[in-house]
N, C-alpha and C positions, 0 to 999 in steps of 0.2 A: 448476545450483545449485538444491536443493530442501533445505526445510525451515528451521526457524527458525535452527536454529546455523550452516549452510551459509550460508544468506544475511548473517548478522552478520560472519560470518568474510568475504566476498566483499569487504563493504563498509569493512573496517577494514584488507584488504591493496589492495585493485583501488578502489575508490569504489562510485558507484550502481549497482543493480541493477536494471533494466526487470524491470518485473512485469506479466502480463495477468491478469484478474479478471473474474468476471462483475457485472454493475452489476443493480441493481432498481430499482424506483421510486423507493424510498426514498434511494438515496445521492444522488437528483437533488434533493435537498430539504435537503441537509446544510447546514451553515451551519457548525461547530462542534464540539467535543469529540470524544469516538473515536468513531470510524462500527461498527457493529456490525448487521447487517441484520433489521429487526424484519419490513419487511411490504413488499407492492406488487410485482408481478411482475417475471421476467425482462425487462427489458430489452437484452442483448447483451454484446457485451465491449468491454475498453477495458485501454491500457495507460498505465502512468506509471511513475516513478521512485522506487524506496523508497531514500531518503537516509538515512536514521538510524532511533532508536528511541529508547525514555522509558519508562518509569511512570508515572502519571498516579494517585492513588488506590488504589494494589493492582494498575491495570492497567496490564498492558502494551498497550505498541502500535509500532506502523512509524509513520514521518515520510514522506510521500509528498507527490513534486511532482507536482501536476497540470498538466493543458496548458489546461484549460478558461480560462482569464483571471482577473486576480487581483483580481477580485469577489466569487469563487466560494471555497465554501470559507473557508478559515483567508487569508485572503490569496493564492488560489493554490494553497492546500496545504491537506493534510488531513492525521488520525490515524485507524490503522485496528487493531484488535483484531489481538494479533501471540501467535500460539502458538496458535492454534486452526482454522489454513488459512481463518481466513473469506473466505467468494464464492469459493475457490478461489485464494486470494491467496498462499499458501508455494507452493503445489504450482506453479502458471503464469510463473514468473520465467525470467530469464536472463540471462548475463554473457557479455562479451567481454571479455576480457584480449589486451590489445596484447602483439605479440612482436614483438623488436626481431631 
């Protein structure tokens, strides 16, 4: 599954989508509103769960579950800028679809 419409469609026929992404400094410091990566180096990769999506203001974004604990973040959960591949977020995803 690659790309913003791919992944919508994945998630409104099948559910969530594991996504992998590269992290920076900066998304260790989030607390809030859409993530969008201003500064702070590479830090590694990291995978979570894009559950949904919104507008926010004009912007879009993914609704991602994180695994860090639900201190972190939105409760748990972040927004992250959705149509623009950020950290490599459209392009690093993947689905399984159960066959029965």
């Amino acid at each position: 599954v690659a790309g913003e419409e791919e992944i919508m469609q994945e998630i409104m026929e099948n559910g969530s989508v594991t996504a992998a992404f590269m992290v920076y400094e900066d998304f260790a410091d989030y607390q809030s509103g859409i993530y969008q990566h201003v500064g702070g180096g590479f830090m590694g990769g990291h995978a979570v769960k894009i559950i949904g999506w919104g507008v926010e203001n004009g912007v879009k974004f993914w609704q991602i579950a994180n695994s860090w604990n639900p201190r972190w973040g939105e409760n748990g959960y972040f927004r992250i800028i959705k149509g623009i591949d950020e950290c490599g977020f459209e392009s690093g995803n993947d689905a399984v679809i159960p066959r029965i």
